[in-house]
Residue frames relative to the residue before (quaternion, step in Angstrom):
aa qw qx qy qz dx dy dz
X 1.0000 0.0000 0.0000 0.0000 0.00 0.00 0.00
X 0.3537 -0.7183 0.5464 0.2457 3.57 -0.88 0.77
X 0.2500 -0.7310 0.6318 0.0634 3.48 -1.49 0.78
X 0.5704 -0.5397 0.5391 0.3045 3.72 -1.80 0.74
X 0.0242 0.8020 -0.5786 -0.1467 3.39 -0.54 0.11
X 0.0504 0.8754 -0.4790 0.0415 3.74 -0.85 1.24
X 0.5601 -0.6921 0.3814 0.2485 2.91 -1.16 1.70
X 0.8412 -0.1268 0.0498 0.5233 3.61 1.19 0.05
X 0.2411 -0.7382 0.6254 0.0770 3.58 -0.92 1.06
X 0.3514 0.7057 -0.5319 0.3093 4.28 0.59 0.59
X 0.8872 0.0112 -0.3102 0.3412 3.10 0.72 0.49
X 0.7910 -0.4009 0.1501 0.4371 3.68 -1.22 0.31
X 0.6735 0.3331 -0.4156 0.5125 3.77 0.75 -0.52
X 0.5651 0.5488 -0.3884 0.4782 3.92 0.66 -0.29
X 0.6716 0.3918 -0.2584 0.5733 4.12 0.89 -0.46
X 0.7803 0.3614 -0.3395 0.3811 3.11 0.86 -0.60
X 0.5363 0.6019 -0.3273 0.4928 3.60 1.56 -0.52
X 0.6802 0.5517 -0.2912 0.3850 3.28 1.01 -0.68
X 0.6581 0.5862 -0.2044 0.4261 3.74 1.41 -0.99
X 0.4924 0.5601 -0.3587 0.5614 3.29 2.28 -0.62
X 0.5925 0.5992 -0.4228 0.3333 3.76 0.71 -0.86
X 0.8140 0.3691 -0.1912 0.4057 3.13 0.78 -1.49
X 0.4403 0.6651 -0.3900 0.4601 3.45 1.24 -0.35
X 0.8008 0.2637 -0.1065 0.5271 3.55 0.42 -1.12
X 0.6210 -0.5702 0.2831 0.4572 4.03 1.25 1.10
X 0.5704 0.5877 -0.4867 0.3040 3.64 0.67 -0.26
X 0.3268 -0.7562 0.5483 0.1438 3.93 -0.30 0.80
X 0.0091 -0.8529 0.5218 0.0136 3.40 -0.73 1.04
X 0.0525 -0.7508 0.6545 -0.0714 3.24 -0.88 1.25
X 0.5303 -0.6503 0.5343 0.1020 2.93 -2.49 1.07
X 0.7696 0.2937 -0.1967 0.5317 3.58 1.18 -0.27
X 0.3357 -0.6994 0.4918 0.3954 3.69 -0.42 1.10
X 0.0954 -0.5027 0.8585 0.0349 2.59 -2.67 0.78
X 0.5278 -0.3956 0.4813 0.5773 3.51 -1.64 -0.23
X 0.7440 0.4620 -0.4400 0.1986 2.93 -2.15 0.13
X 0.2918 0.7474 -0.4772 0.3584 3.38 1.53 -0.05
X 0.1424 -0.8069 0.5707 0.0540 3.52 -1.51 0.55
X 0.6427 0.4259 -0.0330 0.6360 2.71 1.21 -1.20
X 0.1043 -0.6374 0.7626 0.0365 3.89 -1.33 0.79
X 0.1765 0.8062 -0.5645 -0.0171 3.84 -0.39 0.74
X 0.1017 -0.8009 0.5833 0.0896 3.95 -0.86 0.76
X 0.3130 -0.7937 0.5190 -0.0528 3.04 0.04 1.57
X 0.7600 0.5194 -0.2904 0.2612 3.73 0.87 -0.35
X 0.0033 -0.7550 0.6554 -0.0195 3.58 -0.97 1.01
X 0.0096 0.8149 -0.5700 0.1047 3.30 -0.44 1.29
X 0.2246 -0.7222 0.6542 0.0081 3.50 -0.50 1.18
X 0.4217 -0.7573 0.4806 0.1326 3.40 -1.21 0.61
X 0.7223 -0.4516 0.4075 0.3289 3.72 -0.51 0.92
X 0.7778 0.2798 -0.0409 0.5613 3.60 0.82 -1.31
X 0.4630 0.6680 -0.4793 0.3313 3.46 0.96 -0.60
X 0.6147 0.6482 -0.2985 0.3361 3.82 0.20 0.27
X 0.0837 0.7195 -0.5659 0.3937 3.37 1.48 1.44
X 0.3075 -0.7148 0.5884 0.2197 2.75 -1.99 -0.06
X 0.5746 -0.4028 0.2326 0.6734 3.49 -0.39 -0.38
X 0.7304 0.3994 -0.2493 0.4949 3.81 -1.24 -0.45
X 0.5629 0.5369 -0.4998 0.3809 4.24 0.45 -0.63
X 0.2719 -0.6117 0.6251 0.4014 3.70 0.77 -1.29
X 0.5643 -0.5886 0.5478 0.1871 3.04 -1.83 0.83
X 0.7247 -0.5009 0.4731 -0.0098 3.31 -1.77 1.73
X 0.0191 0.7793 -0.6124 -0.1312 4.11 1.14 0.50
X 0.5473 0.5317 -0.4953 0.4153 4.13 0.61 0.02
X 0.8400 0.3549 -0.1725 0.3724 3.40 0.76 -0.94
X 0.5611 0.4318 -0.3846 0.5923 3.13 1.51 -0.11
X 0.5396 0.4023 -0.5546 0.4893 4.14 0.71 0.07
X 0.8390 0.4016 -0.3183 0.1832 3.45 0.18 -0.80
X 0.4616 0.6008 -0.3168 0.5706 3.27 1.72 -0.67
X 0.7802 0.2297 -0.4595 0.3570 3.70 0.55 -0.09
X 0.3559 0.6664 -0.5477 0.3594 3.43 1.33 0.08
X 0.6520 0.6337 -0.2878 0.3008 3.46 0.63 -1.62
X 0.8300 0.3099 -0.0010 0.4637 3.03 0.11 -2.24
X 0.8695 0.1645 -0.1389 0.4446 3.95 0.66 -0.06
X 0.5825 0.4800 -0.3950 0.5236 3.86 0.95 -0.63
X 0.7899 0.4982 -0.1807 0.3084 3.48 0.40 -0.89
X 0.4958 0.5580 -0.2752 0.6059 3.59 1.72 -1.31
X 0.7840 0.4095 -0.2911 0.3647 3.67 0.30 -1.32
X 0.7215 0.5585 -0.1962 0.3591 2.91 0.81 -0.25
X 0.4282 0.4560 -0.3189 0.7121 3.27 1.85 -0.27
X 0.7025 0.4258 -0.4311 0.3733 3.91 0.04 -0.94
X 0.3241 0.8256 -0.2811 0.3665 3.78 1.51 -0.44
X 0.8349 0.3393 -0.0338 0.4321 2.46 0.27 -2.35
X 0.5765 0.7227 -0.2762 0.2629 3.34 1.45 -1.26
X 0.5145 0.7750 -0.3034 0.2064 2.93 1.25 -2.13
X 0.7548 0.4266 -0.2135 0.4503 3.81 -0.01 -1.75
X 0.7433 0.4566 -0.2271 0.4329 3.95 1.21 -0.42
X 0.4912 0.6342 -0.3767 0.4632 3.40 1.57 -0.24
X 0.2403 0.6539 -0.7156 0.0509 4.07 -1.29 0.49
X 0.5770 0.4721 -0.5424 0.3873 3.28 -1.66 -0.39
X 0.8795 -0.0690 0.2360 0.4074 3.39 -1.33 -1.61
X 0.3678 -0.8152 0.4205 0.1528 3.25 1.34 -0.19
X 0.1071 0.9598 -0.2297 0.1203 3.43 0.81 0.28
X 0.2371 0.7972 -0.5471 0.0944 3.59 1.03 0.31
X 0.0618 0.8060 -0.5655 0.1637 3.44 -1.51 1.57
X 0.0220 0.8292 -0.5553 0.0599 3.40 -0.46 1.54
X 0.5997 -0.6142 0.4639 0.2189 3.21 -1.59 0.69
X 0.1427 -0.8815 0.4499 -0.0163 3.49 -0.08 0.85
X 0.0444 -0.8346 0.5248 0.1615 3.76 -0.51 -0.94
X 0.7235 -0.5642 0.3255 0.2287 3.29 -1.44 1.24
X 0.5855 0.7152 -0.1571 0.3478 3.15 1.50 -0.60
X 0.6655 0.3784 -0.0777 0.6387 3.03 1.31 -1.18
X 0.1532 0.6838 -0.5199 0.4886 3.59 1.33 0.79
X 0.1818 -0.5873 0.7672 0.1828 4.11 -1.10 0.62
X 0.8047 0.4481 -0.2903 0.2597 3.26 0.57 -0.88
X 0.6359 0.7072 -0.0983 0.2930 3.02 1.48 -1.24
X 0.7110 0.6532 -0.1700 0.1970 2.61 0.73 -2.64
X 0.1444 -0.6971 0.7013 0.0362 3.39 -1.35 0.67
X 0.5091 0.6940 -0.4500 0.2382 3.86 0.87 -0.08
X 0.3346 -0.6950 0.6285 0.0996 3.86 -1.24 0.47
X 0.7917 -0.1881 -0.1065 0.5714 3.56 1.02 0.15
X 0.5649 0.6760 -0.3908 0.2668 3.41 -1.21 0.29
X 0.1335 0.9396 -0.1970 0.2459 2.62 2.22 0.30
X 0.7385 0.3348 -0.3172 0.4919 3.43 1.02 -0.85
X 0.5519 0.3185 -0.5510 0.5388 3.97 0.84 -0.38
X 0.7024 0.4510 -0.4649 0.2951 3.79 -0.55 -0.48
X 0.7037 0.3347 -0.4317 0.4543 3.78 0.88 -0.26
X 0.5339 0.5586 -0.4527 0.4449 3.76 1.13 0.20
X 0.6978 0.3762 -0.4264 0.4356 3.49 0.80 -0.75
X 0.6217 0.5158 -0.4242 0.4093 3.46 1.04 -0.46
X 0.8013 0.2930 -0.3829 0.3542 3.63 0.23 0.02
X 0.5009 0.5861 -0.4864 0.4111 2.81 1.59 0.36
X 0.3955 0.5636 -0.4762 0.5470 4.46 1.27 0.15
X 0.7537 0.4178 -0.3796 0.3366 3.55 0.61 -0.59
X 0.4865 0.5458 -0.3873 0.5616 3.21 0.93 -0.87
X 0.7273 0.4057 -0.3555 0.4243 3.51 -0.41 -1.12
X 0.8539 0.1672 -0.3491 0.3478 3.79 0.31 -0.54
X 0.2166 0.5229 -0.7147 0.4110 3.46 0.97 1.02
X 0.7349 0.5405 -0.3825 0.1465 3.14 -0.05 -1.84
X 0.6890 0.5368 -0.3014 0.3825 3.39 0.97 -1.87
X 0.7120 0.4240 -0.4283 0.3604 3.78 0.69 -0.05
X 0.6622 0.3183 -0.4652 0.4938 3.59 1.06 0.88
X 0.6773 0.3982 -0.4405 0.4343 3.86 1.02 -0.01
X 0.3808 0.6609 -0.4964 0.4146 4.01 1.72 -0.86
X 0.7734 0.2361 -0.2360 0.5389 4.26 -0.18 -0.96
X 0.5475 0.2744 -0.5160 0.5989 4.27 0.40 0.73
X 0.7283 -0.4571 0.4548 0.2318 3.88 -0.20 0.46
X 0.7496 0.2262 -0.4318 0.4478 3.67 0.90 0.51
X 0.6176 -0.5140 0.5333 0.2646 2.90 -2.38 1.04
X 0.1628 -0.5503 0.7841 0.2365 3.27 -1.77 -0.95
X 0.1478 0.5667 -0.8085 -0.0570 3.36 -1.46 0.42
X 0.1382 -0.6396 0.7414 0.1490 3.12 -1.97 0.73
X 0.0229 -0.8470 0.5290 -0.0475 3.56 -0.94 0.62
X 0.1624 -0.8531 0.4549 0.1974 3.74 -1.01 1.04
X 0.4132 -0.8159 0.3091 0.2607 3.19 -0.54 0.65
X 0.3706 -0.8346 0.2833 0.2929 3.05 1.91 0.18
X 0.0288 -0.8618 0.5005 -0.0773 3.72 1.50 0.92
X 0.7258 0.2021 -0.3069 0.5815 3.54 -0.93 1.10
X 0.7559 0.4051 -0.2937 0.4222 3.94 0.27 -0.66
X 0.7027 0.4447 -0.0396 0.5540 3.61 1.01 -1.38
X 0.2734 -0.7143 0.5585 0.3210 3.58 -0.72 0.30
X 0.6600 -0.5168 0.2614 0.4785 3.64 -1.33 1.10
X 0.7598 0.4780 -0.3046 0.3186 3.82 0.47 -1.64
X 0.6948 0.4312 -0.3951 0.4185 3.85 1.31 -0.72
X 0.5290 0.5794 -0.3765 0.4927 3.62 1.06 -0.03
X 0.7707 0.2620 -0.3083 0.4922 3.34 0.43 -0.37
X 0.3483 0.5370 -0.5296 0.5566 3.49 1.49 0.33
X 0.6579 0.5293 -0.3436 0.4111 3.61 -0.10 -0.96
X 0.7120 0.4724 -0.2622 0.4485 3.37 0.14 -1.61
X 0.8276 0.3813 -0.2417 0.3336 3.50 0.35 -0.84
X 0.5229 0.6211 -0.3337 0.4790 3.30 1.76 0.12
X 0.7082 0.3811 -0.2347 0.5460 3.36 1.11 -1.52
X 0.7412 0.2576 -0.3991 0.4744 4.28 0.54 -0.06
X 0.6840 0.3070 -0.4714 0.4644 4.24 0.44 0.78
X 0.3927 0.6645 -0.5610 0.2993 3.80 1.21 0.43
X 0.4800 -0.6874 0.4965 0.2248 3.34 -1.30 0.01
X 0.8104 -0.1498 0.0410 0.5649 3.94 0.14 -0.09
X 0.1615 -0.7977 0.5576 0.1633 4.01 -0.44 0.60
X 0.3969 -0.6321 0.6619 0.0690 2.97 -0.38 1.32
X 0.2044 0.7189 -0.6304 -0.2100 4.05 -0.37 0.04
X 0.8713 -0.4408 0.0972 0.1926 3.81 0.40 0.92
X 0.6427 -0.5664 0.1186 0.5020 3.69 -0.04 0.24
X 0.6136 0.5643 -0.3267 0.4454 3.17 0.94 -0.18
X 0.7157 0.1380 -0.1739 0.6622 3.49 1.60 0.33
X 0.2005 -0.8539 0.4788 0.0360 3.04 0.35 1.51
X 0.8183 0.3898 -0.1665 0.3883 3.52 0.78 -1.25
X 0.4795 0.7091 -0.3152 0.4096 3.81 1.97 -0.10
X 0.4523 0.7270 -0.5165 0.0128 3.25 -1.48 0.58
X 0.6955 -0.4336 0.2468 0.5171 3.54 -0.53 0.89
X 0.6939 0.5849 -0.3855 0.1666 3.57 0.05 -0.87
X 0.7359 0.3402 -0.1088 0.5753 3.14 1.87 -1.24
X 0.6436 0.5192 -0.2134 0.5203 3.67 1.24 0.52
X 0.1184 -0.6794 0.6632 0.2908 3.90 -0.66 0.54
X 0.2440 -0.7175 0.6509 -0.0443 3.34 -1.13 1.48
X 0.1278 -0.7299 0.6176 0.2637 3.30 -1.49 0.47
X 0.0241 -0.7903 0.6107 0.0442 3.44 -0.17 0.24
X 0.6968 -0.5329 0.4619 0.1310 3.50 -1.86 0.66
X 0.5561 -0.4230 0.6320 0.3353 3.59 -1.71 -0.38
X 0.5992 0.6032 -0.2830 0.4438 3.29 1.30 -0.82
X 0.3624 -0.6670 0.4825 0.4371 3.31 0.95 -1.90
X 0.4196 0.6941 -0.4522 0.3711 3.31 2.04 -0.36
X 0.5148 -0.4698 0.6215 0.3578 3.69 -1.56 0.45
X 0.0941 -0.6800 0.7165 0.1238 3.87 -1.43 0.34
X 0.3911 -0.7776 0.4578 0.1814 3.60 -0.85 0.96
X 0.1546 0.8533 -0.4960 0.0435 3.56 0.05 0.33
């Protein structure tokens, strides 16, 4: 039987995403073994200091540590993960609208949002050497404060055990499988 594997369960949309796994037979564990399907990174860590505004300048503590958090570390479990992953292959991180270039509407928080943003890059270097070995990626926000914890992690767990996304006729040739998407609580795509 495959299992979820998560880089961490500290917080409420991570416990609660996790209780959908097992609800729906999918066994979820914190330390890799074989049989692992699922890669999940549950982690959004905002720094203590992270709470500039525009024009204040950026915190070089909080932007080292927020990327320790949100991208040295994840990548580095997904690393380790890699040789333990089969089935669907599944690698899935929590992201945020924020860290959108394209998107973003924030005024401070700047240093977790440029970590999660370079952490989409990294990932889509990455997906062009694991995309042609059979694994996906989904990134997904959970929209914390906007969404309630239990319908987000409803969401989340719909958009990372679906099977192909069709994203409609107007994109005939698109679908999550060959792309690192961000996508919502909503289900909306987020440009970044």
């Amino acid at each position: 039987m495959y299992s979820a594997y998560f880089t961490t369960l500290d917080n409420d949309f991570a416990k609660a995403l996790a209780a959908l796994f097992e609800k729906n037979g999918i066994p979820v564990v914190t330390e890799l073994q074989s049989g692992i399907e699922f890669f999940i990174d549950t982690t959004d860590f905002t720094p203590a200091d992270d709470n500039r505004a525009l024009g204040e300048g950026l915190s070089e503590s909080a932007c080292a540590e927020a990327y320790k958090k949100n991208v040295s570390e994840p990548i580095t479990k997904l690393q380790n993960a890699i040789l333990y992953l089969s089935g669907r292959r599944r690698v899935c991180f929590l992201s945020s609208r924020a860290s959108s270039i394209q998107y973003s509407e924030a005024t401070t928080g700047f240093a977790h949002n440029m970590a999660k943003a370079a952490l989409h890059q990294i990932l889509t270097v990455t997906k062009n050497t694991l995309i042609p070995r059979g694994y996906t990626f989904r990134l997904f926000d959970p929209m914390t404060g906007e969404v309630p914890v239990e319908k987000a992690a409803a969401s989340a767990f719909v958009y990372f055990t679906r099977d192909r996304y069709f994203d409609g006729p107007d994109q005939p040739t698109r679908d999550d499988e060959l792309n690192v998407l961000l996508r919502d609580a909503r289900g909306r795509e987020i440009p970044w």
